[in-house]
C-alpha positions, 0 to 999 in steps of 0.5 A, a space after each residue: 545495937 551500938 558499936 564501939 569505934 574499934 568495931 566501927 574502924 574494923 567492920 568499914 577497913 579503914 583507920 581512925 584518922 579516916 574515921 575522925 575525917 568522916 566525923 568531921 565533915 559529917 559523914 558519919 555521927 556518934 550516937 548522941 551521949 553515948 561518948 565513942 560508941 556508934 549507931 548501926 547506922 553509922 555503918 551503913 554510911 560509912 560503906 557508902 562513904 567508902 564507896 564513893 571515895 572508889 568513886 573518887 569523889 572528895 569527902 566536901 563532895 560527899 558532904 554537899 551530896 548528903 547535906 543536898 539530897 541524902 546519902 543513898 540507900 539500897 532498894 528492893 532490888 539491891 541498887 543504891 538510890 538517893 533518898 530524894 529519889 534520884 540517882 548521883 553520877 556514881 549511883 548511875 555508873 554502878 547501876 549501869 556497870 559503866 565509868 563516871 568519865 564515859 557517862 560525862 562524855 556522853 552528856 557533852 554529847 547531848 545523849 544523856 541529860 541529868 534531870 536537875 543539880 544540886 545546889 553544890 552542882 551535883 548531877 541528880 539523874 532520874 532511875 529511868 536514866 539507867 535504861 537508857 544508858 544501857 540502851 547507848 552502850 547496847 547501841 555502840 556494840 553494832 559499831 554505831 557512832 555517837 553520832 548515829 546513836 544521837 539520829 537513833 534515840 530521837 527516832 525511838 522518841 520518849 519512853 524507847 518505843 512505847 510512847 507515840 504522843 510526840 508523834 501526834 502532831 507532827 506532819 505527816 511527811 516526817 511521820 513517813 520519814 520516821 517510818 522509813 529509818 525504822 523499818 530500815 533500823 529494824 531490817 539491820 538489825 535482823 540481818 546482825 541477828 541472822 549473821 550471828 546466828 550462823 557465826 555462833 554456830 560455827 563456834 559452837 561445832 568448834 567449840 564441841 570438837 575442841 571439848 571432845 579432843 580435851 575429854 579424850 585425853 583425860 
Protein backbone atom coordinates (compact mmCIF):
# COMPACT_ATOMS: atom_id res chain seq x y z
CA UNK A 1 0.00 0.00 0.00
CA UNK A 2 1.33 3.40 -1.26
CA UNK A 3 1.99 6.46 1.39
CA UNK A 4 1.34 9.80 0.88
CA UNK A 5 4.60 12.17 1.84
CA UNK A 6 2.77 13.44 4.71
CA UNK A 7 2.44 9.89 6.20
CA UNK A 8 5.70 9.22 4.84
CA UNK A 9 7.51 12.61 6.63
CA UNK A 10 5.09 11.56 10.07
CA UNK A 11 5.74 7.43 10.14
CA UNK A 12 10.22 8.27 9.69
CA UNK A 13 9.70 11.92 12.51
CA UNK A 14 11.54 13.71 10.12
CA UNK A 15 10.75 16.95 7.94
CA UNK A 16 9.99 17.50 4.40
CA UNK A 17 13.35 19.38 4.03
CA UNK A 18 14.87 15.94 5.19
CA UNK A 19 12.66 14.18 2.91
CA UNK A 20 13.69 16.14 -0.12
CA UNK A 21 17.34 15.46 0.89
CA UNK A 22 17.08 11.97 1.02
CA UNK A 23 15.14 12.09 -2.31
CA UNK A 24 17.90 13.72 -3.85
CA UNK A 25 20.90 11.80 -2.74
CA UNK A 26 18.82 8.56 -3.77
CA UNK A 27 18.07 7.36 -0.32
CA UNK A 28 14.62 6.82 -0.61
CA UNK A 29 12.32 7.08 -4.48
CA UNK A 30 8.76 8.11 -5.31
CA UNK A 31 6.92 5.39 -6.50
CA UNK A 32 7.26 5.65 -10.28
CA UNK A 33 3.98 7.79 -11.94
CA UNK A 34 2.28 8.03 -8.92
CA UNK A 35 3.38 12.07 -8.29
CA UNK A 36 3.84 12.48 -4.19
CA UNK A 37 3.08 9.10 -3.18
CA UNK A 38 5.63 6.35 -1.84
CA UNK A 39 6.06 2.53 -2.00
CA UNK A 40 6.37 0.75 1.42
CA UNK A 41 9.55 0.33 0.83
CA UNK A 42 10.42 3.84 1.09
CA UNK A 43 9.79 3.47 4.66
CA UNK A 44 11.82 1.00 5.24
CA UNK A 45 14.76 2.71 3.92
CA UNK A 46 13.94 5.72 5.35
CA UNK A 47 14.34 3.86 9.22
CA UNK A 48 17.65 2.93 7.78
CA UNK A 49 18.52 6.13 6.37
CA UNK A 50 17.73 7.30 10.19
CA UNK A 51 19.55 4.91 11.57
CA UNK A 52 22.65 5.53 9.91
CA UNK A 53 22.38 9.40 10.47
CA UNK A 54 22.53 8.01 14.44
CA UNK A 55 25.45 6.51 13.39
CA UNK A 56 26.76 9.68 12.16
CA UNK A 57 27.33 8.72 8.80
CA UNK A 58 26.52 11.75 6.00
CA UNK A 59 23.88 11.28 3.50
CA UNK A 60 26.96 10.97 0.46
CA UNK A 61 28.08 8.16 2.58
CA UNK A 62 25.00 6.59 3.10
CA UNK A 63 24.65 6.84 -0.74
CA UNK A 64 28.32 5.07 -1.70
CA UNK A 65 27.01 2.34 0.82
CA UNK A 66 23.80 1.64 -1.05
CA UNK A 67 24.90 2.37 -4.42
CA UNK A 68 28.23 -0.35 -3.48
CA UNK A 69 26.40 -2.87 -1.53
CA UNK A 70 22.63 -2.11 -0.87
CA UNK A 71 20.95 -0.87 2.11
CA UNK A 72 20.58 -3.39 4.62
CA UNK A 73 17.81 -5.55 5.70
CA UNK A 74 16.70 -7.36 8.61
CA UNK A 75 17.44 -11.26 9.01
CA UNK A 76 15.79 -13.80 10.75
CA UNK A 77 17.14 -12.99 13.81
CA UNK A 78 15.96 -9.36 13.90
CA UNK A 79 19.94 -8.07 13.09
CA UNK A 80 20.48 -5.60 9.95
CA UNK A 81 22.84 -6.97 7.26
CA UNK A 82 23.77 -5.85 4.01
CA UNK A 83 22.31 -7.42 1.17
CA UNK A 84 25.76 -8.27 0.03
CA UNK A 85 26.09 -10.30 2.73
CA UNK A 86 28.30 -8.33 4.90
CA UNK A 87 28.03 -5.98 7.39
CA UNK A 88 29.11 -1.76 7.63
CA UNK A 89 30.85 -0.76 10.55
CA UNK A 90 27.40 0.58 11.82
CA UNK A 91 25.96 -2.70 11.31
CA UNK A 92 28.58 -4.46 13.18
CA UNK A 93 28.73 -2.03 16.30
CA UNK A 94 24.77 -2.41 16.70
CA UNK A 95 25.02 -5.97 16.41
CA UNK A 96 27.71 -6.07 19.09
CA UNK A 97 26.34 -3.21 21.50
CA UNK A 98 29.82 -1.65 20.87
CA UNK A 99 30.69 2.13 19.26
CA UNK A 100 31.93 2.58 15.86
CA UNK A 101 35.30 4.45 17.53
CA UNK A 102 36.13 1.51 19.93
CA UNK A 103 35.66 -1.04 17.01
CA UNK A 104 38.14 1.28 14.60
CA UNK A 105 40.69 1.57 17.37
CA UNK A 106 40.90 -2.09 17.57
CA UNK A 107 41.43 -2.44 13.65
CA UNK A 108 44.65 0.11 14.12
CA UNK A 109 45.26 -2.63 16.72
CA UNK A 110 45.45 -5.50 14.46
CA UNK A 111 42.71 -7.27 16.52
CA UNK A 112 39.96 -6.78 14.11
CA UNK A 113 40.16 -6.73 10.07
CA UNK A 114 37.15 -5.91 7.99
CA UNK A 115 37.07 -8.48 5.14
CA UNK A 116 37.07 -6.28 2.06
CA UNK A 117 36.14 -2.12 1.06
CA UNK A 118 34.16 -0.92 -0.94
CA UNK A 119 34.91 1.09 -3.74
CA UNK A 120 33.83 4.51 -1.87
CA UNK A 121 36.33 2.78 1.06
CA UNK A 122 33.56 1.42 3.14
CA UNK A 123 34.45 -1.40 5.84
CA UNK A 124 32.44 -4.70 4.78
CA UNK A 125 33.20 -7.16 7.78
CA UNK A 126 31.88 -10.77 7.58
CA UNK A 127 28.81 -11.85 10.04
CA UNK A 128 31.49 -13.94 11.81
CA UNK A 129 32.91 -10.64 12.80
CA UNK A 130 30.49 -10.09 15.43
CA UNK A 131 31.69 -13.21 17.42
CA UNK A 132 34.87 -12.34 17.59
CA UNK A 133 34.29 -8.55 18.71
CA UNK A 134 32.40 -9.94 21.22
CA UNK A 135 34.96 -12.22 22.14
CA UNK A 136 37.72 -8.87 22.45
CA UNK A 137 35.03 -7.16 24.69
CA UNK A 138 34.61 -10.37 26.72
CA UNK A 139 38.31 -10.55 26.83
CA UNK A 140 38.83 -7.09 28.29
CA UNK A 141 36.62 -7.80 31.41
CA UNK A 142 39.54 -10.03 32.78
CA UNK A 143 41.58 -6.57 32.60
CA UNK A 144 43.54 -8.33 29.83
CA UNK A 145 45.30 -5.62 27.73
CA UNK A 146 44.89 -5.30 23.91
CA UNK A 147 48.17 -6.31 24.22
CA UNK A 148 47.41 -9.50 25.74
CA UNK A 149 44.37 -10.08 23.77
CA UNK A 150 46.31 -9.75 20.64
CA UNK A 151 48.87 -13.38 22.25
CA UNK A 152 45.43 -14.74 23.04
CA UNK A 153 43.56 -14.64 19.82
CA UNK A 154 46.26 -16.28 17.84
CA UNK A 155 46.70 -18.83 20.70
CA UNK A 156 42.66 -19.74 20.19
CA UNK A 157 43.70 -19.69 15.95
CA UNK A 158 40.90 -19.50 13.59
CA UNK A 159 37.30 -20.60 14.27
CA UNK A 160 37.77 -19.55 18.44
CA UNK A 161 38.76 -23.03 19.24
CA UNK A 162 36.99 -25.33 17.04
CA UNK A 163 39.33 -25.49 14.10
CA UNK A 164 42.93 -27.09 14.67
CA UNK A 165 44.14 -27.12 10.80
CA UNK A 166 46.53 -24.33 11.31
CA UNK A 167 48.21 -26.40 13.58
CA UNK A 168 48.74 -29.36 11.36
CA UNK A 169 52.09 -28.19 10.18
CA UNK A 170 53.48 -26.43 12.50
CA UNK A 171 56.65 -27.78 14.86
CA UNK A 172 56.16 -29.81 17.38
CA UNK A 173 58.01 -27.59 19.81
CA UNK A 174 55.55 -24.49 19.04
CA UNK A 175 52.73 -26.95 19.55
CA UNK A 176 53.98 -27.71 23.16
CA UNK A 177 54.39 -23.84 23.58
CA UNK A 178 50.85 -23.66 22.49
CA UNK A 179 49.57 -26.28 24.82
CA UNK A 180 51.38 -24.66 27.73
CA UNK A 181 49.88 -20.94 27.43
CA UNK A 182 46.43 -22.81 27.20
CA UNK A 183 46.35 -24.83 29.65
CA UNK A 184 47.63 -21.76 31.87
CA UNK A 185 44.93 -19.43 29.99
CA UNK A 186 42.26 -21.94 30.97
CA UNK A 187 43.80 -22.35 34.78
CA UNK A 188 42.98 -18.54 35.32
CA UNK A 189 40.34 -18.59 34.13
CA UNK A 190 38.97 -21.32 36.54
CA UNK A 191 40.67 -19.47 39.30
CA UNK A 192 38.50 -15.96 37.94
CA UNK A 193 35.63 -18.15 37.96
CA UNK A 194 35.90 -19.97 41.51
CA UNK A 195 36.91 -16.40 42.95
CA UNK A 196 33.85 -15.10 41.85
CA UNK A 197 31.95 -17.63 43.00
CA UNK A 198 32.61 -16.85 46.59
CA UNK A 199 32.30 -13.24 46.03
CA UNK A 200 28.73 -13.61 44.43
CA UNK A 201 28.03 -15.45 47.46
CA UNK A 202 28.84 -13.11 49.67
CA UNK A 203 26.54 -10.69 47.90
CA UNK A 204 24.14 -12.61 47.73
CA UNK A 205 23.66 -12.98 51.72
CA UNK A 206 23.97 -9.08 51.57
CA UNK A 207 21.71 -8.71 49.40
CA UNK A 208 19.03 -11.13 51.02
CA UNK A 209 19.57 -9.55 54.42
CA UNK A 210 19.33 -6.10 52.99
CA UNK A 211 15.72 -7.28 51.41
CA UNK A 212 14.44 -8.85 54.59
CA UNK A 213 15.16 -5.37 56.85
CA UNK A 214 13.18 -3.41 53.64
CA UNK A 215 10.18 -6.38 53.71
CA UNK A 216 9.98 -5.81 57.48
CA UNK A 217 9.39 -2.40 57.09
CA UNK A 218 6.70 -2.23 54.75
Amino acid sequence: MDLSREELVQRLRITHGELDDWIEHGLVSPAAGRGDRFPEQALEDGELVRRFRTLGYALSEIGKIKRSVGLPVRDEKGHYVTRSGFLTIGELAERTGLNVRTIKFWEEKGLVAPSRRTEGGFRLYRPADAELVSFIRDLQTFNYTLAEIGTILKLVGPGYGTVEEDLAGAPAEEIRKTLSALEFLVGRMREVRDASTRVEAVFTRRLRAVSRILRGRS
